[in-house]
C-alpha positions in Angstrom: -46.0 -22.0 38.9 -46.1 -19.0 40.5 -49.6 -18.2 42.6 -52.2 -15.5 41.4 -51.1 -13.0 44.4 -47.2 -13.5 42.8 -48.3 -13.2 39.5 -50.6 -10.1 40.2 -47.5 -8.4 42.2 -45.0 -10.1 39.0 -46.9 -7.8 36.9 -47.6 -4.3 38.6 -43.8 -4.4 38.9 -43.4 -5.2 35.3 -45.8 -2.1 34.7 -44.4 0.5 37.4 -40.9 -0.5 35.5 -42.1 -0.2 32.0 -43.4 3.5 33.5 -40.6 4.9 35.3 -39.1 3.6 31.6 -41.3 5.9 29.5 -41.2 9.1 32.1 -37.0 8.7 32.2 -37.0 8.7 28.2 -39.3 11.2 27.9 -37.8 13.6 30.5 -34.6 12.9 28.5 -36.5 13.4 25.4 -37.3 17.1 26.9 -34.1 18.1 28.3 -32.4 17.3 25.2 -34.8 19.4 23.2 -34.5 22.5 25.6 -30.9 22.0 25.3 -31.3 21.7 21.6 -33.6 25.4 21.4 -31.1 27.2 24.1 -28.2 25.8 23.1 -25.3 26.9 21.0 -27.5 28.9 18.4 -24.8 29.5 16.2 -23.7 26.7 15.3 -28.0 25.2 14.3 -27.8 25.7 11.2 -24.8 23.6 10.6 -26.4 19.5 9.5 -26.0 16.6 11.6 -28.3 14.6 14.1 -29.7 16.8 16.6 -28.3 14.2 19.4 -25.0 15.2 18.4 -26.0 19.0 18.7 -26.8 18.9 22.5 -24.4 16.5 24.0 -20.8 15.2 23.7 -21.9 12.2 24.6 -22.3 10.4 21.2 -19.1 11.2 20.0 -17.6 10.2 23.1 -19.2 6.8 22.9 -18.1 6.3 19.2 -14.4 7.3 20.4 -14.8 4.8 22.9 -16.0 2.5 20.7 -13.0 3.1 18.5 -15.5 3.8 15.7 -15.0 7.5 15.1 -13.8 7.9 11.8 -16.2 5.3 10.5 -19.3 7.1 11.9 -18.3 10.6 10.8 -17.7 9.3 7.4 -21.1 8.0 7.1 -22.3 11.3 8.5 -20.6 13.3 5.4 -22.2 10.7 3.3 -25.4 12.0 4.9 -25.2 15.4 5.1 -23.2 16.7 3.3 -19.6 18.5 3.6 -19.9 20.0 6.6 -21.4 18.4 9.7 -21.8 18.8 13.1 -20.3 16.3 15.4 -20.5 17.7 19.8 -22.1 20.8 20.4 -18.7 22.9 19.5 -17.3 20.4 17.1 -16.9 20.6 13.4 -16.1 18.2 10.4 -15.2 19.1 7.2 -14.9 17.1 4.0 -14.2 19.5 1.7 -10.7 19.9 -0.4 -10.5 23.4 -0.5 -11.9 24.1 3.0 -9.0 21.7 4.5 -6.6 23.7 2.6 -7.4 26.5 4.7 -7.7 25.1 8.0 -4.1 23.6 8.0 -3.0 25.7 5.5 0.1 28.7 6.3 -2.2 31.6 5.6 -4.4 31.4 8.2 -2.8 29.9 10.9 -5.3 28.2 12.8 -4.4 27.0 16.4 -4.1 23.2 17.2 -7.0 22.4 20.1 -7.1 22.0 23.6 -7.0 17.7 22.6 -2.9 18.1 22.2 -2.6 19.0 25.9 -2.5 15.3 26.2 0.6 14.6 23.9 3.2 16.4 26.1 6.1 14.5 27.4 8.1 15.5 30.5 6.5 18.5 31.3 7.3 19.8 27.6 5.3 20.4 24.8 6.9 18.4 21.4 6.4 19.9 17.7 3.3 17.4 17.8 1.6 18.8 21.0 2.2 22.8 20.3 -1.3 24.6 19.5 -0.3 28.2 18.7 0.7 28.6 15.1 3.8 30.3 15.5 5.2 27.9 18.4 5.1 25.2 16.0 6.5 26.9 13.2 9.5 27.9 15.4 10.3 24.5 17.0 9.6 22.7 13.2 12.6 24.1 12.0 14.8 22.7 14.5 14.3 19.4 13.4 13.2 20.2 9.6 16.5 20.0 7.8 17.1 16.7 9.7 14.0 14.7 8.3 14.1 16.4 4.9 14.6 14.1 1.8 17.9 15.4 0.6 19.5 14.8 4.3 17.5 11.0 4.1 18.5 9.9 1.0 21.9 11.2 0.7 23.4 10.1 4.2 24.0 5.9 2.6 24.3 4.9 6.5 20.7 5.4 6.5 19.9 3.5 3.7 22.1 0.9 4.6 20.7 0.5 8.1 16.9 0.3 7.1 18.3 -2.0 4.4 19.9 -4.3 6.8 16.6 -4.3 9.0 14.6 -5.4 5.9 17.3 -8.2 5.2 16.4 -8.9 9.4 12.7 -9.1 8.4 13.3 -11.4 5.6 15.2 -14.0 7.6 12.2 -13.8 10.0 9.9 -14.7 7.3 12.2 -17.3 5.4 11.3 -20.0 7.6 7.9 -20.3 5.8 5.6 -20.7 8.7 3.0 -17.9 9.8 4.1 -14.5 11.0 2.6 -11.4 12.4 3.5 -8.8 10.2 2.2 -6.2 12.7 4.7 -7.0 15.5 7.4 -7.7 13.1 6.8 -4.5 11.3 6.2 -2.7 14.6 9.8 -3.7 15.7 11.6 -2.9 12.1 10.5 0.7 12.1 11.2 1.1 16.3 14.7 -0.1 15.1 15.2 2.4 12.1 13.8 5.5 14.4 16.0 4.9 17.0 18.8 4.2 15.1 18.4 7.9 13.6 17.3 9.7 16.8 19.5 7.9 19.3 22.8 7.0 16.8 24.2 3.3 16.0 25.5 2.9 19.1 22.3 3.2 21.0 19.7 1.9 18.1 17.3 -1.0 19.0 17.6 -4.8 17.4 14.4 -5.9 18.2 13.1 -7.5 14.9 15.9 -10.6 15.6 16.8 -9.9 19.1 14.4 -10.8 22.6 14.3 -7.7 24.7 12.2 -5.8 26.7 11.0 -3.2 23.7 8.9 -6.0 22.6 6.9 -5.9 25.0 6.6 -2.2 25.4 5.6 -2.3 21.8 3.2 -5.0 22.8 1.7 -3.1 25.5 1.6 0.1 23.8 -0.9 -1.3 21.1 -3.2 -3.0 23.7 -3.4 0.3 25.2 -4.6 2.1 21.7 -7.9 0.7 23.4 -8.1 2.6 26.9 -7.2 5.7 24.9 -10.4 7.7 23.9 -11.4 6.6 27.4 -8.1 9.0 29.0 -9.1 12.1 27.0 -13.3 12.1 27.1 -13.6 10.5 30.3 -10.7 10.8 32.7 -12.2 9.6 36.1 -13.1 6.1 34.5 -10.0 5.8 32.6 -8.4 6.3 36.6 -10.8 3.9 37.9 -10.6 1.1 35.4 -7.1 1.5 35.3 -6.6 0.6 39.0 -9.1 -2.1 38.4 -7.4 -4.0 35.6 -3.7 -3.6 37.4 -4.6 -5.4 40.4 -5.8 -8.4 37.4 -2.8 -7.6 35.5 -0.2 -4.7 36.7 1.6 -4.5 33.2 -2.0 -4.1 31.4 -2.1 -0.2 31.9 1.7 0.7 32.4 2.7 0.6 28.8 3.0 4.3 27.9 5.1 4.9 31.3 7.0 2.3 30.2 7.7 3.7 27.1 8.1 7.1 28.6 11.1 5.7 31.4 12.5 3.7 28.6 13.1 6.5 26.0 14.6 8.7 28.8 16.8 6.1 29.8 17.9 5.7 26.0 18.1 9.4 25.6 20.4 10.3 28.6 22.8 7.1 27.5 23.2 8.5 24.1 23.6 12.3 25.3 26.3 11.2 27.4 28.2 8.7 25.0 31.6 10.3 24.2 30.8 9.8 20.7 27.7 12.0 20.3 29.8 14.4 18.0 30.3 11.1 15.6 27.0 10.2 15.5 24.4 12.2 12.8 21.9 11.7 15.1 18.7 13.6 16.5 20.3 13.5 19.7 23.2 15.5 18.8 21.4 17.6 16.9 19.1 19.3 19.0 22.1 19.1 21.5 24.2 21.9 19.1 21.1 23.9 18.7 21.0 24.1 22.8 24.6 24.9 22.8 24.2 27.4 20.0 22.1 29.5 22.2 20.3 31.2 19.5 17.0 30.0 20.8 16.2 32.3 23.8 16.3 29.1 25.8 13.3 27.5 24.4 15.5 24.0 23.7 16.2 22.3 27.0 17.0 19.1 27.6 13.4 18.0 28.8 12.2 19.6 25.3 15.1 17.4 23.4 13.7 14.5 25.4 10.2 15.4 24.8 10.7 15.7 21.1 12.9 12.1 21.1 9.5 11.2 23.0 7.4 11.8 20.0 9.4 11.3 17.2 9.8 7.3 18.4 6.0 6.8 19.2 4.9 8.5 15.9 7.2 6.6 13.5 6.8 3.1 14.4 3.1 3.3 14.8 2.8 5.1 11.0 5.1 2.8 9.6 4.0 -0.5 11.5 0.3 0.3 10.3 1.0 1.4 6.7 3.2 -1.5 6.1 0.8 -4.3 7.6 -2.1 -3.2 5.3 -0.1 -3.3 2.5 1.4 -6.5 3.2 -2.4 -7.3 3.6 -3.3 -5.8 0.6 -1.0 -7.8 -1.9 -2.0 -11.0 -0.1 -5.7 -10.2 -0.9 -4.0 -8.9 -4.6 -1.3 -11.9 -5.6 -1.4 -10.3 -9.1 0.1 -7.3 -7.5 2.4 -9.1 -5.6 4.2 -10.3 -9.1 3.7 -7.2 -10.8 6.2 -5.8 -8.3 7.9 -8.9 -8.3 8.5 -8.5 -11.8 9.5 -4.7 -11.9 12.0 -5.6 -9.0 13.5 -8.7 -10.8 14.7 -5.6 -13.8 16.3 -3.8 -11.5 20.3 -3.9 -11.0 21.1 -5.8 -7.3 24.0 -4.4 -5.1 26.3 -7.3 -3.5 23.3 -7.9 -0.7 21.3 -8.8 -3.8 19.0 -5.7 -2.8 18.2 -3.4 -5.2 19.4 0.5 -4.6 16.2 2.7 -2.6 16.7 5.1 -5.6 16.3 2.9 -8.0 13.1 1.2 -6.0 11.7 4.7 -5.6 11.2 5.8 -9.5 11.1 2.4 -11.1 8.8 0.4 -9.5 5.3 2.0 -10.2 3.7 -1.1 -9.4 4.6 -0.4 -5.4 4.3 3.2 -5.8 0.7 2.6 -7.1 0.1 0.2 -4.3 1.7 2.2 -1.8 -0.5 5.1 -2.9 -3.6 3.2 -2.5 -3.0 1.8 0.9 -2.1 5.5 2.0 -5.8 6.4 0.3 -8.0 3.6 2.4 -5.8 3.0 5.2 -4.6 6.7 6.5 -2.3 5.7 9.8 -3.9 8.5 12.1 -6.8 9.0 14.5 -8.4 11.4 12.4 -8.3 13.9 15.7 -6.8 16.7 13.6 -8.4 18.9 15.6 -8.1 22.8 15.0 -10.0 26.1 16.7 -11.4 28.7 14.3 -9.9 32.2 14.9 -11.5 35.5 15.2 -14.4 36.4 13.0 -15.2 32.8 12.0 -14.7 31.7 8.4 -16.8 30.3 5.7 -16.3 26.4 4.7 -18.0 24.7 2.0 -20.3 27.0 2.0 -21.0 27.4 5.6 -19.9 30.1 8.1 -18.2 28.5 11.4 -18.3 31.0 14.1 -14.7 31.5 16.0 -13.6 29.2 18.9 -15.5 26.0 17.1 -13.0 23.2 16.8 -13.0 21.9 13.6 -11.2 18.6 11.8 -11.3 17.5 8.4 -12.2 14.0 7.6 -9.4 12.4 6.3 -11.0 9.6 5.6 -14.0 11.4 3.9 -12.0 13.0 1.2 -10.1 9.8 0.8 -13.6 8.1 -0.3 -14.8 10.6 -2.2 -16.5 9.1 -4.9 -16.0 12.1 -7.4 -12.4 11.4 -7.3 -11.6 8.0 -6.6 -14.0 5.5 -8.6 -15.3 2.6 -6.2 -13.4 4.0 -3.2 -14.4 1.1 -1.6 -12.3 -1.1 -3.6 -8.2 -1.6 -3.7 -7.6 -0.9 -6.9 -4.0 1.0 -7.6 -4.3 0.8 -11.2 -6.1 4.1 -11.1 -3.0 5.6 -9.9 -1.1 4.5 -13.1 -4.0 4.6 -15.7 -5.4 7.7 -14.9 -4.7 10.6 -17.0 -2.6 13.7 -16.2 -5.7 15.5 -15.5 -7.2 13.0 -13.6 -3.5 11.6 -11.4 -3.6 15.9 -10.2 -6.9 15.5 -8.5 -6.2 12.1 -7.3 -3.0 13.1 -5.6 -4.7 16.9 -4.4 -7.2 14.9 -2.3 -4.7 12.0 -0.9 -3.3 13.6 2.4 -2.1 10.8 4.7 0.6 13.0 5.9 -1.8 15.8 6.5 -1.4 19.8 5.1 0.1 22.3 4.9 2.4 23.8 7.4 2.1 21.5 9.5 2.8 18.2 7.3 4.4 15.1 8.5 8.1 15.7 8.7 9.0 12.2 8.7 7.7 11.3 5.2 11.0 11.0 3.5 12.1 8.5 5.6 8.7 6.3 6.0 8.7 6.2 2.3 12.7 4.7 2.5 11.2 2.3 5.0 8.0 1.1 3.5 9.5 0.3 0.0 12.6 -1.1 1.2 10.8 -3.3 2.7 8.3 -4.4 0.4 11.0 -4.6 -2.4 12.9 -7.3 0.4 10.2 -9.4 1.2 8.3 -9.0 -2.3 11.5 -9.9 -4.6 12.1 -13.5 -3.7 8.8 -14.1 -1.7 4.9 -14.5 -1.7 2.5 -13.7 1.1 -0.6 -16.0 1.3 -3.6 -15.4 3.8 -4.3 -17.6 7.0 -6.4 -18.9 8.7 -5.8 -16.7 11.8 -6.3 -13.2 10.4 -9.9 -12.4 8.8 -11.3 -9.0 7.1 -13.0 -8.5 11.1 -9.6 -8.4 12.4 -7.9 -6.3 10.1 -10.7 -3.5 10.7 -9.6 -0.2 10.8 -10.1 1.3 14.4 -10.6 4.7 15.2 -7.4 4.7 17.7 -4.7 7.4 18.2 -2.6 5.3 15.8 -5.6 3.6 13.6 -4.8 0.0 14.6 -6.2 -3.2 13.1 -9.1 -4.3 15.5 -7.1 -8.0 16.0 -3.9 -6.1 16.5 -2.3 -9.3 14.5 -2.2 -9.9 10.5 -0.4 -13.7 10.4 0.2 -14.4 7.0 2.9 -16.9 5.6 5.6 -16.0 3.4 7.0 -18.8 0.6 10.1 -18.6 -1.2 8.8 -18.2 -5.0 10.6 -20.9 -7.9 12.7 -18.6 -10.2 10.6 -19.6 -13.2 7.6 -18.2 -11.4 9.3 -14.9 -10.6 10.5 -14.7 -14.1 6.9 -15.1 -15.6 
């Protein structure tokens, strides 16, 4: 027991704490309310949480927490559909107002946040703010991502159709398998194949080799991100910290960065560059061309091979684990696909044709749709500046420079347009009405808006279906153990990764009487 001298001293420290407690929160308290009255006055009538008005702070944390998305979404929920979110910052969950933020009209500038997305001293489509820049450089690549170069070259088809077949024997074993990695490594070896040509393509779904773990890393590091763009000097320090524990733990993306340029340079050297229909060669003739006042180098080629790789497999390796884990949650959708695939005719593979998969199976097309609705594969950082003037959205004038975003994720759950939003439920994308289907697929924008819309959707909807159709035709997933609804939690990454970074299901062969039922 401690004497009555300790006890009396135990105390008068407890109270001097609990004091110096009170005076720090209120001074806090004060500062934020000054900063809150002489503050940025034009943006106070805008709603949100006065916290969020003074400092950047909150958000920050939230990024860092990896729970952005999540808390801006209850925030619309809240107040409305415009909210204030940093003392200069902006969401919007509106339909019409997105349309004009990334729409061509306007032109609205990308933010300052895309200075981190440059690659070798270059700035890719991806990471140029102006307008105009990016409407330039996007139509160097546009024709060679459109759908009517995709589906009509069958050497594409048939390669992403021989990587599914690769997948499949991964899975035919019957024991558990992380879909993530495995569907990480499928689209890293479809990408490549298209960027870099056949002869310099990736076989990492059935072959051991360093890409996997550069893939591996890269997704640890989803993490550490929001920490490298709100608070650089930790990022630094915890960096240096965790690669005396572990030197690999941080040295993913530089990894990644030396590896592509290594691939690049071997396939813009290869003799047989002018054979290949690659992306390689193709920025490579529009360099020779000269036509381009010199703005396509061969850092910009490599910068843009960069960016193309990273942003492919990460949207396809997301969107096709949650729908993977989707029709394990929904068996009854599994064998409604099942059963659409089973009509259609088989090439000597025993494959079905993509064409055929594409308009005749609206069981995946419903599914795919409503994985694309709840699970949108992006950070949600679509971050644009308002120009001169300011403009009214929603209802609500934005003064210029404010950097606004729209909430993908918002409009996705809107409850006015999709019922229960909550819920996986693709029969509303077949029952609805004609009416009804327009406003569904008005608000769906996974892909984003606009001008400045994912180029590579033609060929992530090749890969996802092809995919589902090989696994899905012969083959039922079932849950495990080692995956729960707390590991496939969204996070509010740069590539919206599943909290676990793992979905393990097992796959098993189904009797042909089942699949004919």
């Amino acid at each position: 027991m401690r004497s009555p001298s300790e006890q009396t001293l135990f105390y008068t420290l407890t109270i001097q704490a609990l004091f110096f407690t009170l005076a720090v929160v209120f001074i806090v308290l004060i500062y934020a309310w000054l900063v809150y009255l002489l503050g940025n006055s034009s943006l106070r009538h805008v709603p949100g949480p006065w916290y969020f008005k003074v400092s950047n702070i909150p958000l920050s944390i939230y990024e860092i927490l990896c729970r952005r998305n999540d808390m801006i979404l209850d925030m619309h929920k809240k107040y409305g559909p415009v909210v204030q979110i940093a003392p200069n910052e902006v969401s919007v969950a509106d339909l019409e107002a997105t349309k004009q933020i990334y729409g061509t009209k306007e032109r609205w500038a990308k933010s300052d946040y895309f200075d981190h997305f440059m690659g070798y001293g270059r700035r890719s489509i991806f990471a140029t703010k102006p307008y105009e820049g990016h409407r330039i450089k996007r139509k160097y690549t546009s024709s060679f991502y459109q759908a009517k170069t995709i589906y009509k070259l069958p050497e594409i088809e048939e390669h992403v159709n021989s990587r599914s077949l690769a997948v499949l024997d991964q899975v035919r074993h019957g024991g558990d398998v992380d879909v993530f990695s495995l569907t990480s490594r499928y689209a890293l070896d479809n990408i490549t194949f298209l960027v870099f040509g056949p002869n310099h393509g990736t076989y990492s779904v059935d072959q051991t080799c360093t890409e996997r773990s550069i893939l591996e890393g890269l997704k640890h590091q989803q993490f550490i991100g929001p920490l490298r763009y709100r608070c650089l000097w930790m990022y630094n320090h915890a960096s240096d910290l965790l690669q005396t524990l572990s030197w690999r733990y941080l040295s993913a993306d530089d990894e990644f960065s030396a590896w592509c340029q290594k691939k690049f340079f071997a396939a813009l050297k290869d003799a047989q560059l002018n054979e290949s229909r690659s992306l390689v060669r193709h920025l490579w003739e529009l360099k020779e061309d000269g036509a381009h006042d010199g703005s396509i180098d061969v850092p910009y080629m490599a910068a843009e091979i960069l960016d193309n790789i990273d942003a492919a497999e990460a949207t396809i390796a997301v969107t096709a684990t949650y729908l993977i884990w989707k029709l394990t949650e929904a068996p009854e959708w599994q064998r409604k696909i099942r059963l659409e695939l089973s009509a259609l005719p088989k090439q000597d593979d025993g494959c079905p044709l993509f064409a055929d998969i594409d308009t005749r199976v609206p069981s995946l097309e419903a599914c795919l749709r409503e994985v694309y609705r709840m699970h949108p594969s992006s950070s949600g950082k679509n971050e644009r500046v308002v120009p001169l003037g300011g403009r009214t959205l929603a209802g609500v004038f934005v003064p210029e420079h404010t950097v606004v975003t729209s909430s993908v994720l918002a409009l996705h759950y809107d409850g006015e347009v999709y019922s229960e939003p909550d819920r996986f439920l693709p029969r509303r994308w077949i029952d609805s009405s004609e009416e009804e289907r327009k406003a569904l697929d008005a608000q769906l924008i996974p892909f984003g808006y606009g001008g400045r819309v994912c180029l590579g959707k033609a060929l992530a909807t090749m890969e996802l279906k092809l995919l589902i159709a090989g696994l899905y035709l012969e083959y039922e997933s079932m849950a495990t153990s080692a995956t729960s609804a707390e590991f496939m939690k969204q996070c509010s990454t740069h590539d919206a990764v599943p909290r676990g970074l793992k979905c393990v299901v097992t796959f098993r062969r189904v009797k042909d009487n089942a699949m004919l039922e």
